[in-house]
Every structure is written in structure tokens, then in C-alpha cells.
Short mmCIF file of the C-alpha atoms (twelve columns), coordinates in Angstrom:
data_MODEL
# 
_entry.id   MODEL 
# 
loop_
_atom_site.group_PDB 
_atom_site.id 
_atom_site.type_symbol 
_atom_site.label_atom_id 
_atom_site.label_alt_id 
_atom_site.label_comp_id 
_atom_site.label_asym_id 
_atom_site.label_seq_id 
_atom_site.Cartn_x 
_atom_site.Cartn_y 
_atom_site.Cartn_z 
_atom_site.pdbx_PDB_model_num 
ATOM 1   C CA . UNK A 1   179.334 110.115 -42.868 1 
ATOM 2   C CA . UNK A 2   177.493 108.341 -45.417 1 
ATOM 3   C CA . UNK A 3   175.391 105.748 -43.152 1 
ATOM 4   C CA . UNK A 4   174.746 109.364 -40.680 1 
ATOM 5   C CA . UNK A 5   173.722 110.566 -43.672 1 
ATOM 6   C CA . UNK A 6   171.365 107.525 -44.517 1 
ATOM 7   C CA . UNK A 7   169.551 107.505 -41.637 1 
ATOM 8   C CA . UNK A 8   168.704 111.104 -41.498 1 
ATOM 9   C CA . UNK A 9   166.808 110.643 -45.011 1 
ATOM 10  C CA . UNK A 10  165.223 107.361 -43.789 1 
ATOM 11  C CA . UNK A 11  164.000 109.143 -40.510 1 
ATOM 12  C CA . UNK A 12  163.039 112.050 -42.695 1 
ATOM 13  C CA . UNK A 13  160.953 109.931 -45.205 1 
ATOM 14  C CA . UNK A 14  159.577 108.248 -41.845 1 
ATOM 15  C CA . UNK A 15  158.653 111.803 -40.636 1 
ATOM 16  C CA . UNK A 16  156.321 113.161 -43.654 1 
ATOM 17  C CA . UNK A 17  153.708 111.722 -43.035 1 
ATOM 18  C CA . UNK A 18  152.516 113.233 -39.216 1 
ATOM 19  C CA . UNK A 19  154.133 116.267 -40.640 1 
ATOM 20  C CA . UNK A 20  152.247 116.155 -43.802 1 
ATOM 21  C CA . UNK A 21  148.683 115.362 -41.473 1 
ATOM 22  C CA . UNK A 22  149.720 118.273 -39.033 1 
ATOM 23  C CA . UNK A 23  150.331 120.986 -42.160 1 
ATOM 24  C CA . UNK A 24  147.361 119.613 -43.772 1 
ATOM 25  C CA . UNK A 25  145.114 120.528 -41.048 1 
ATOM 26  C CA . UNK A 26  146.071 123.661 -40.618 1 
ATOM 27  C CA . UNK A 27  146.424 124.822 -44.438 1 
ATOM 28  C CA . UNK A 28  142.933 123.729 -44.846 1 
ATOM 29  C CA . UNK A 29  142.129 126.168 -41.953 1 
ATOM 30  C CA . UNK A 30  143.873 128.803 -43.676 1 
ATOM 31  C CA . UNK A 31  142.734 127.882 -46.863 1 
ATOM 32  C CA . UNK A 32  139.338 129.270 -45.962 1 
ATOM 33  C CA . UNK A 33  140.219 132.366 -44.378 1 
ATOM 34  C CA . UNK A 34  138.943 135.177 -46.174 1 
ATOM 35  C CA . UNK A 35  141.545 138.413 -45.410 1 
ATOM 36  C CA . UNK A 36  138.557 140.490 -46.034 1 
ATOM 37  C CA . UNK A 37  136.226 139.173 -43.682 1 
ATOM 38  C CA . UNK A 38  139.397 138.431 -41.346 1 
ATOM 39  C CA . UNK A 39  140.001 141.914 -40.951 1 
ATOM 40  C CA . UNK A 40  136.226 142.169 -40.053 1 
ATOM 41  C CA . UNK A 41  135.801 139.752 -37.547 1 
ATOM 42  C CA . UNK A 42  139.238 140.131 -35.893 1 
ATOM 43  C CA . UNK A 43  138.345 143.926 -34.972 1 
ATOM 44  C CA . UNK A 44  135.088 142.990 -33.656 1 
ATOM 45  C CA . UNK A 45  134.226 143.836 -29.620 1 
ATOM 46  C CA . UNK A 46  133.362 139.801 -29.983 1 
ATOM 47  C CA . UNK A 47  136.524 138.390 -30.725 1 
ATOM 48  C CA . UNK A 48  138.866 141.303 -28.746 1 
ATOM 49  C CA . UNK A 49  137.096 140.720 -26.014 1 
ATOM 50  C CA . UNK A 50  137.496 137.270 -26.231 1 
ATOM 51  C CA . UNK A 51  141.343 137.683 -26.667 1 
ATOM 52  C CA . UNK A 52  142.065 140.225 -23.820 1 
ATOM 53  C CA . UNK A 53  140.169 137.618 -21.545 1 
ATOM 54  C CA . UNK A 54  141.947 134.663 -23.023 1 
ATOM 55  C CA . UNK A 55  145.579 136.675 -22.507 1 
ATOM 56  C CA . UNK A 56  144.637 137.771 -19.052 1 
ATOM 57  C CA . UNK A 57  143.800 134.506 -18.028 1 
ATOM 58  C CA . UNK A 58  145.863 132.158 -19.334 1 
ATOM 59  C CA . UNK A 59  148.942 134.928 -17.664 1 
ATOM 60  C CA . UNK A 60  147.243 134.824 -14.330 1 
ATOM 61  C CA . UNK A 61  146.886 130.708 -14.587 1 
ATOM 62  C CA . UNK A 62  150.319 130.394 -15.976 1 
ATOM 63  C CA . UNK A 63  152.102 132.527 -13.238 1 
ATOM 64  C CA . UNK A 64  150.191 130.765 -10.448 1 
ATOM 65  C CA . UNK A 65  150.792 127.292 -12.082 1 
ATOM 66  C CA . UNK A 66  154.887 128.476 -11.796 1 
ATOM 67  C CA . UNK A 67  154.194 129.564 -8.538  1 
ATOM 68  C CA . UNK A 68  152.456 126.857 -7.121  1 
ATOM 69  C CA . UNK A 69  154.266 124.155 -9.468  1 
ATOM 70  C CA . UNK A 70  157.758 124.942 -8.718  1 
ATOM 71  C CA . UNK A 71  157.865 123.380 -5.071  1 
ATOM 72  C CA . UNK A 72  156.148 120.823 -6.335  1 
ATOM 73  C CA . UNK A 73  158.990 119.943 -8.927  1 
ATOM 74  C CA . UNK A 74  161.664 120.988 -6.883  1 
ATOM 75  C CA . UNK A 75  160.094 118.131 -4.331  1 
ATOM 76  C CA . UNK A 76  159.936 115.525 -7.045  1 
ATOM 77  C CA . UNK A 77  163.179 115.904 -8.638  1 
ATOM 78  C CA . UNK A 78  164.960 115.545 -5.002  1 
ATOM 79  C CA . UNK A 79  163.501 113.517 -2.763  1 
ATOM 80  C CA . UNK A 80  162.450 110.087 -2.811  1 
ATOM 81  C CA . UNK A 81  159.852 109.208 -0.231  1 
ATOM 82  C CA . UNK A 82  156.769 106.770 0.947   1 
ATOM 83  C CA . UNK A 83  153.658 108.147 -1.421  1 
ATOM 84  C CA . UNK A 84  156.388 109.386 -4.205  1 
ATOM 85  C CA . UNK A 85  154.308 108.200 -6.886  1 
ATOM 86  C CA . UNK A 86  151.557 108.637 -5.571  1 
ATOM 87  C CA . UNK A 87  151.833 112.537 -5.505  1 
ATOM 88  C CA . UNK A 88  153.730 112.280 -9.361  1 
ATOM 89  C CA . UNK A 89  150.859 110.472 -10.454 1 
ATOM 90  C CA . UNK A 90  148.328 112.561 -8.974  1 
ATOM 91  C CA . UNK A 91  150.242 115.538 -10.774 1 
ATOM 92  C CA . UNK A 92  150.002 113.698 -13.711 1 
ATOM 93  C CA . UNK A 93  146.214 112.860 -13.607 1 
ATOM 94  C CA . UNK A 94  144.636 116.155 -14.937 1 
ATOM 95  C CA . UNK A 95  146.847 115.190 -18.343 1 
ATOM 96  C CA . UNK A 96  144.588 112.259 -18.897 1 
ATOM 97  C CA . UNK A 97  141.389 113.375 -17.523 1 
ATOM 98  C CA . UNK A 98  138.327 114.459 -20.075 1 
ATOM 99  C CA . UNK A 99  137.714 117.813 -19.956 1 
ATOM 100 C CA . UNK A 100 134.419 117.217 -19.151 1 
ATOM 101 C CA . UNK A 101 134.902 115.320 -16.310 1 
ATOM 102 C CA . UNK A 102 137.793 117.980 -15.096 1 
ATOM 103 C CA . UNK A 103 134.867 120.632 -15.079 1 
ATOM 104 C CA . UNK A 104 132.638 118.385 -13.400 1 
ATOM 105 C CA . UNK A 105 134.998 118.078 -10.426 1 
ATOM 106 C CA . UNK A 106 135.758 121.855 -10.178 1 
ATOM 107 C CA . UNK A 107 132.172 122.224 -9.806  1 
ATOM 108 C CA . UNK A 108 131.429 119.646 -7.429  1 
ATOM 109 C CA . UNK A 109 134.575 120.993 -5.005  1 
ATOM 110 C CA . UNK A 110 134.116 124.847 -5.138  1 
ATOM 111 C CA . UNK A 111 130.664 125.227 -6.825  1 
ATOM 112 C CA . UNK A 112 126.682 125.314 -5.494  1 
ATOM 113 C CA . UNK A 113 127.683 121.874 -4.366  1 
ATOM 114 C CA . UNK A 114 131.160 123.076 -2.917  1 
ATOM 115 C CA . UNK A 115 133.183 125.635 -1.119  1 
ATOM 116 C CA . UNK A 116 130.821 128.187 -3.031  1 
ATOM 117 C CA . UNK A 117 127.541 126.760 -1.636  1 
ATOM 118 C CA . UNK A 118 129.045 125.958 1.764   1 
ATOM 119 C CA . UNK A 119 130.338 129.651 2.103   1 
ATOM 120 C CA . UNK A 120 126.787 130.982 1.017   1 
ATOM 121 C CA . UNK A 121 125.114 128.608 3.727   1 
ATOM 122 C CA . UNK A 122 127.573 130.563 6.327   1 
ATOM 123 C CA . UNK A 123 126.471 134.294 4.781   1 
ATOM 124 C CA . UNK A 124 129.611 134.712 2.431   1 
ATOM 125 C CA . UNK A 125 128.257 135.135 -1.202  1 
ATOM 126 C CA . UNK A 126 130.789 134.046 -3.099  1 
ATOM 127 C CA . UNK A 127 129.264 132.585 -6.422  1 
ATOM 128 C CA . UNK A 128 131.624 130.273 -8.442  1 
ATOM 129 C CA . UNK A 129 130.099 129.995 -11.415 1 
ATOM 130 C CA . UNK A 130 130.599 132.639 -14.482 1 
ATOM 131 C CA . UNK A 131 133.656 134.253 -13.188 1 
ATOM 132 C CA . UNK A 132 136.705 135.149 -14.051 1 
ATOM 133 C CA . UNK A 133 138.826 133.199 -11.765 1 
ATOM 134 C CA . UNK A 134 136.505 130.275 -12.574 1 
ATOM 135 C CA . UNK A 135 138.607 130.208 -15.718 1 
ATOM 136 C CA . UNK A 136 141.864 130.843 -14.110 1 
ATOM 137 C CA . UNK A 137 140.821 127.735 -11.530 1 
ATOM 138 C CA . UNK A 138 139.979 125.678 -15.002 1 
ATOM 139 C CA . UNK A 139 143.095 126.884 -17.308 1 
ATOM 140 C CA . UNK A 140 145.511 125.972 -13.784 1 
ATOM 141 C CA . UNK A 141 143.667 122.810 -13.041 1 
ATOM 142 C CA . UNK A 142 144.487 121.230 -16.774 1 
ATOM 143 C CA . UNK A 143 147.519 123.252 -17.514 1 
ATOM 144 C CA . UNK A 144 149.967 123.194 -14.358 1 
ATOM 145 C CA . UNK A 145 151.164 119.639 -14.880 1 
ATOM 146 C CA . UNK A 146 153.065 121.150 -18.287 1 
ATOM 147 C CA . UNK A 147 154.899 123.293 -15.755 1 
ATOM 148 C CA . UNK A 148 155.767 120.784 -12.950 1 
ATOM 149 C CA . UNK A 149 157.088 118.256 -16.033 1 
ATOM 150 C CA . UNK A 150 159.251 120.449 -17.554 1 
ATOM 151 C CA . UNK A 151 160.383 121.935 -14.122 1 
ATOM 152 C CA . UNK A 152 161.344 118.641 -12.816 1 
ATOM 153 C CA . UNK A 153 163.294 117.549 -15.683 1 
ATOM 154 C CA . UNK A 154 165.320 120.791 -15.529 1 
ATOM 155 C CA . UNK A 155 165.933 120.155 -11.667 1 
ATOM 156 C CA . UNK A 156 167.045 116.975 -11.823 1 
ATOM 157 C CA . UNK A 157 169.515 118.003 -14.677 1 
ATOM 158 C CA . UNK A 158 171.574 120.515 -12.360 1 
ATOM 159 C CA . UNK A 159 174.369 118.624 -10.644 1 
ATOM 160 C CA . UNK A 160 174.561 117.632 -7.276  1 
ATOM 161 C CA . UNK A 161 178.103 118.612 -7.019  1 
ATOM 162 C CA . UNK A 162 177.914 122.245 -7.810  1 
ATOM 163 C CA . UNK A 163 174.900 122.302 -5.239  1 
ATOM 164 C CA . UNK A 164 177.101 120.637 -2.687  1 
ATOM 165 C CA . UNK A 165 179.926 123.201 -3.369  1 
ATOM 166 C CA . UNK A 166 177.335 126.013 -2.958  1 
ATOM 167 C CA . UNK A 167 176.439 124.529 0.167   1 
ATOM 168 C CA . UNK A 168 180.099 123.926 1.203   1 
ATOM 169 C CA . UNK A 169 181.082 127.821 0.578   1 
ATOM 170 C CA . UNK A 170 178.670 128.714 3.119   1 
ATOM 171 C CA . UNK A 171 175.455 129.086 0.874   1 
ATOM 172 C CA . UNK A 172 172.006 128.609 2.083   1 
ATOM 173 C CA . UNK A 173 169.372 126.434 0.659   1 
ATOM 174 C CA . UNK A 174 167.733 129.132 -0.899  1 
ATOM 175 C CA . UNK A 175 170.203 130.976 -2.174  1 
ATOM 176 C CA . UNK A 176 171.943 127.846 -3.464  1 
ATOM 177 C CA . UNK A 177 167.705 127.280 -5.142  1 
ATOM 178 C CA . UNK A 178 167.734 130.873 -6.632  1 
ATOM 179 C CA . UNK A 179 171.612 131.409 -7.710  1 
ATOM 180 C CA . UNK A 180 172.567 127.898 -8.892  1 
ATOM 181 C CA . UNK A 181 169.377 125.419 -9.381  1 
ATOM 182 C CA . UNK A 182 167.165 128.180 -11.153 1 
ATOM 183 C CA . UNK A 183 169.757 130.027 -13.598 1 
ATOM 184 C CA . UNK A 184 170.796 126.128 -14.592 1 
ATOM 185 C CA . UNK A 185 167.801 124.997 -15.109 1 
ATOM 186 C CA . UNK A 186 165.982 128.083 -16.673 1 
ATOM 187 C CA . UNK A 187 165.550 126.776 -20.162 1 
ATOM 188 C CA . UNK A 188 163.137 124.051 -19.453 1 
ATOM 189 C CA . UNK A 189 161.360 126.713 -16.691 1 
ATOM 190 C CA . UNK A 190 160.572 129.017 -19.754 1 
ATOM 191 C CA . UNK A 191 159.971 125.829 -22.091 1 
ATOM 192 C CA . UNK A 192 157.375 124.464 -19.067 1 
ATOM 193 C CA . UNK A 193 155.253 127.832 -18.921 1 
ATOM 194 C CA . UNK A 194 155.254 128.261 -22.171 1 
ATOM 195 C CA . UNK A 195 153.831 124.596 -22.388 1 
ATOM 196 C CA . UNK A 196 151.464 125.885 -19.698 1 
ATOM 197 C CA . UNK A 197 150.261 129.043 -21.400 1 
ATOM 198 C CA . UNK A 198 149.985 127.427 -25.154 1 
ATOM 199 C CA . UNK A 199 147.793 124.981 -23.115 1 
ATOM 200 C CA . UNK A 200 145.761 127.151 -21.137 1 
ATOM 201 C CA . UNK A 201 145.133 129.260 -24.075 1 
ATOM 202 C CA . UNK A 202 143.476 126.135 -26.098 1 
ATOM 203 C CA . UNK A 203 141.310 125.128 -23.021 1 
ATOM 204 C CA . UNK A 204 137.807 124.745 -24.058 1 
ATOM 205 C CA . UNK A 205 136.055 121.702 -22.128 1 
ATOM 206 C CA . UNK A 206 136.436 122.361 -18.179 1 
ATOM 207 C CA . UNK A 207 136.390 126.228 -19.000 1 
ATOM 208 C CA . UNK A 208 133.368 125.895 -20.416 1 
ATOM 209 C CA . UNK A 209 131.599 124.018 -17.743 1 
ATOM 210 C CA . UNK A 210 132.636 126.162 -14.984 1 
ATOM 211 C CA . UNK A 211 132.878 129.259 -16.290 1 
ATOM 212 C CA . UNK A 212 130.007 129.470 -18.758 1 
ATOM 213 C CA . UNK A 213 129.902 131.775 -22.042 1 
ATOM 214 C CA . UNK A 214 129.628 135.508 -21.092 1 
ATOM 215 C CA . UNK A 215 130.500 137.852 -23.838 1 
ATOM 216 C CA . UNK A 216 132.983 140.265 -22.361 1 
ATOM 217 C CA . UNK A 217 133.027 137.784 -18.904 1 
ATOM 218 C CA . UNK A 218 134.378 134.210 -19.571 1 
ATOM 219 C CA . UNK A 219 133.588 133.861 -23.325 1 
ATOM 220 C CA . UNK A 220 137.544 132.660 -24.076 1 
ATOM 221 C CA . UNK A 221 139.129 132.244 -27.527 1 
ATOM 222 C CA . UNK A 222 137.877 128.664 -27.983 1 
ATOM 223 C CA . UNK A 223 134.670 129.230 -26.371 1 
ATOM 224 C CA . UNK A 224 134.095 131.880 -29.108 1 
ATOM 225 C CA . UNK A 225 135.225 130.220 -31.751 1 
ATOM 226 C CA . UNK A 226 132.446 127.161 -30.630 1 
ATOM 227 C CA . UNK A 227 129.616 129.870 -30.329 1 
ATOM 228 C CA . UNK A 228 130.558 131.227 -33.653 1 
ATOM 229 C CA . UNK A 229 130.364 128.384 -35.239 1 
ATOM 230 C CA . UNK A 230 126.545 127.336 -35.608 1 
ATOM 231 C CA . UNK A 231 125.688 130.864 -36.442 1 
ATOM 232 C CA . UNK A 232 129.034 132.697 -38.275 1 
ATOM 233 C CA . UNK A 233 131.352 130.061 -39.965 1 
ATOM 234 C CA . UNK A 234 133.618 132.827 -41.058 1 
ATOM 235 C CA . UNK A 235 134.271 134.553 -37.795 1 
ATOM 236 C CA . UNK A 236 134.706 131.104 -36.115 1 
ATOM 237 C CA . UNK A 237 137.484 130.138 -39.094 1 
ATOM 238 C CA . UNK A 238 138.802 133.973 -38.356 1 
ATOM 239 C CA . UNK A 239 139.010 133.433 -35.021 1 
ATOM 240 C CA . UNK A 240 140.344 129.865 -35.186 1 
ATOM 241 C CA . UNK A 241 143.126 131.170 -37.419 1 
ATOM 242 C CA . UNK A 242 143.892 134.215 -34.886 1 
ATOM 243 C CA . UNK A 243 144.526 131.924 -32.167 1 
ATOM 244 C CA . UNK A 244 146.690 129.429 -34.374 1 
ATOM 245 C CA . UNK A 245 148.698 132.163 -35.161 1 
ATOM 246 C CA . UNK A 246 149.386 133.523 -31.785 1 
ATOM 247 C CA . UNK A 247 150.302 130.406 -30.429 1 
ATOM 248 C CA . UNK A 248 152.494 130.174 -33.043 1 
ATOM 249 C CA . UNK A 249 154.426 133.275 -32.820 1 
ATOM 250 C CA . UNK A 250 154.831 132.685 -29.204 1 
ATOM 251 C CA . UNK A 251 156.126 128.938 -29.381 1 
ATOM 252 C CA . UNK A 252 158.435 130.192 -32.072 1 
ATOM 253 C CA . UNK A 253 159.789 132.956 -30.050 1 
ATOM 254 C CA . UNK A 254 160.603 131.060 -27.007 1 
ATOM 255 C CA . UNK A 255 162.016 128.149 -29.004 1 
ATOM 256 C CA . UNK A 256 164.497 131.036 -30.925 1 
ATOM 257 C CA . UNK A 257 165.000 132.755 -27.633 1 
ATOM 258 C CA . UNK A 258 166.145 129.750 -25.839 1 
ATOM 259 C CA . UNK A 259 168.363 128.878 -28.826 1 
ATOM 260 C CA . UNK A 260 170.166 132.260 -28.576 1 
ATOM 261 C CA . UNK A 261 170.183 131.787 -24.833 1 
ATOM 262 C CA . UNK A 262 172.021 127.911 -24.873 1 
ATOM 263 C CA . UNK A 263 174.030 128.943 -28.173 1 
ATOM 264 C CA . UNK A 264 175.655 132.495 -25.251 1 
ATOM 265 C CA . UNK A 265 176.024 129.806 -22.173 1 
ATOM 266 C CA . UNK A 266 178.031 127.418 -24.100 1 
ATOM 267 C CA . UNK A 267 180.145 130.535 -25.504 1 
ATOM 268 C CA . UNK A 268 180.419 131.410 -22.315 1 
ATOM 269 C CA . UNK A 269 181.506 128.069 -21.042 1 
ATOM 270 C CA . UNK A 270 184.408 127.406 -23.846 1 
ATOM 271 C CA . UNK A 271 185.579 130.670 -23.035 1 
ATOM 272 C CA . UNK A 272 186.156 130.044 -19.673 1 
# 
């Protein structure tokens, strides 16, 4: 007990200092928040604007990333085959990429130079830049790999064996997917998009490039907060501080509900 004890106060004492950078950052934020000139800037058409387009994005990118991602997952956690790493690696790759250079390829594939200008050349005007879904495209392009990590690791923790007995009892493979793989491995589904919307909601870089800075268009959270900042220090710190607190809340509610949610399986289990 003593040397458990021990080395939870030497990790600890290793601990403060990332923790003490991370809180540091963000009291200084909050340091300069004025509540009167919060209250101000929050309520502005600028910066709820900005927020319904950031929340109806980042829901739209997130469901499509879960969407799209989940076969993707569901592939890498099972089967092993010729190009394997290739695909994991080419799921991996928007994680590393610059933002910059992850807007510069949207808009060389499906801009002027793309799909967009190719469909235009054929009589379809279907303009890429400074839309909406051009920031859907941006927030799934950077964010989905959050997803498809998370997802994987949750598939490859349900056991072959009660698959196999699904199978056995006459199941089929998608109802053994949606009754047995998916209820096991729900946690880290709901940890993944979260992931995926926390990181779609701080997108700034690719967003930017292919979506432009439209008040009431594409302007996002962070893209308003960069505007703002030149020309209106306080709303940019009120805005920064609006977004740091709804990514908070959110993290913090999934992290309590999934608490709640492993604390009633394993209840259930013991009780069985």
C-alpha cells in the first residue's frame, strides 16, 4: 500500500508541470475576459452566427465522419490484408498534415481546378468555394480519423467468441454488427465522435482556405475569433473563451456520461 501509494505522488509531482502549462494558458485567457463586454459580444449577430454555423457543421461533419468511418474501422479491426497499412496509414495522414496544405488539396480536387471547375466546363455550376459544405468537406477531411481510431480500438476489443456464438445461434453478420459488436463497443464510438466534433469545432486552417470568411456563410468560431482579432481584441478573447467553454462542457459530459454508463454495465454484469 505504501510503495502504491509512493508512486502515485511521484507520478503526480511528475504531472504538474503540463498540467500547470495547460491551466496556465487558459486562466490567462480567462483572466482577460471582461463579463461586461462578454455579455456584449457573445449576443452579437457576429459571434451567434458564427456559433449556429460552427454547431451545424461540425454535427453534419461529425455524423458523416461516423457514417463513413465506421466501415472503415470495422475493416481495420478485422481483417488483415495486402495494402493493410497502407489504407491505416492513409487514414492516419490527415492527423499529420498542415492545415494549410489540407486546404490546398481540397481545393485542388473539388475546386476551380477540380470536380467544381470540371462540372462547370460540362454546364453544371456548382461553385466550391464559400459554401457551406466546403466546411463540412474541411471539418470531415481533418476530423474523421478521431472517429475511425477510436472506432477501431473499440472493435477490436469485442470478443471473437461471443461473435462466433452469435453467428452459431443462427445470427447474421449484421445483426451480429448491430446487436453484439456496436452495444460492446459503444463507449469508445461516443468517445471517437466526440473526439471528432471537439476537433471539427477548433478547425481553423483548411476551413479557412476553402471555405473563406462570410459573415453569416462560413465565418466559423475560430475564423471569427482570427478576424476579431486585428480589429476587436475583446470580442476575439470573448469569443475565444465561448468556444473553450463549450468544448468543455461537452467533453465533460460525455466523459461523466460514459462513466455512469460503464459504472450500470458492470452492475449489470456482477449481477448476473
Amino acid at each position: 500500500m505504501q510503495i502504491r501509494r509512493f508512486t502515485f505522488t511521484a507520478v503526480m509531482i511528475l504531472c504538474i508541470p503540463l498540467l500547470a502549462f495547460v491551466l496556465a494558458t487558459l486562466a490567462g485567457l480567462f483572466a482577460h475576459v471582461n463579463l461586461r463586454q462578454f455579455g456584449i459580444y457573445v449576443c452579437c449577430p457576429q459571434v451567434t452566427n458564427a456559433l449556429r454555423i460552427s454547431l451545424y457543421t461540425t454535427l453534419i461533419s461529425t455524423f458523416s465522419a461516423v457514417v463513413l468511418g465506421t466501415p472503415v474501422a470495422y475493416l481495420l479491426a478485422h481483417c488483415r490484408f495486402r495494402g493493410w497499412a497502407a489504407i491505416d496509414t492513409l487514414v492516419e495522414l490527415p492527423l499529420v498534415l498542415p492545415p494549410s496544405a489540407a486546404g490546398l488539396a481540397l481545393l485542388m480536387a473539388f475546386g476551380q481546378k477540380g470536380l467544381t471547375g470540371y462540372l462547370q466546363a460540362h454546364g453544371i455550376d456548382l461553385r466550391f468555394g464559400l459554401t457551406f459544405f466546403a466546411v463540412v468537406m474541411a471539418q470531415l477531411f481533418v476530423a474523421s480519423p478521431f472517429f475511425i481510431k477510436h472506432a477501431r480500438t473499440g472493435f477490436e476489443a469485442v470478443s471473437n467468441d461471443l461473435k462466433l456464438a452469435s453467428t452459431t445461434l443462427g445470427a447474421s453478420a449484421w445483426r451480429t454488427f448491430f446487436r453484439i459488436t456496436v452495444p460492446l463497443s459503444s463507449r469508445a464510438l461516443i468517445a471517437g465522435a466526440t473526439m471528432t466534433w471537439a476537433r471539427a469545432l477548433g478547425e481553423f486552417g483548411a476551413t479557412l482556405m476553402v471555405g473563406g470568411a462570410l459573415e453569416g456563410r462560413t465565418e466559423t468560431m475560430p475564423i471569427a475569433i482570427y478576424t476579431a482579432l486585428d480589429t476587436n481584441m475583446p470580442a476575439a478573447i470573448s469569443l475565444a473563451a465561448t468556444l473553450v467553454t463549450v468544448s468543455f462542457i461537452v467533453l465533460i459530459t460525455t466523459k461523466i456520461l460514459l462513466g455512469r454508463s460503464a459504472t450500470l454495465t458492470l452492475g449489470a454484469s456482477e449481477r448476473v
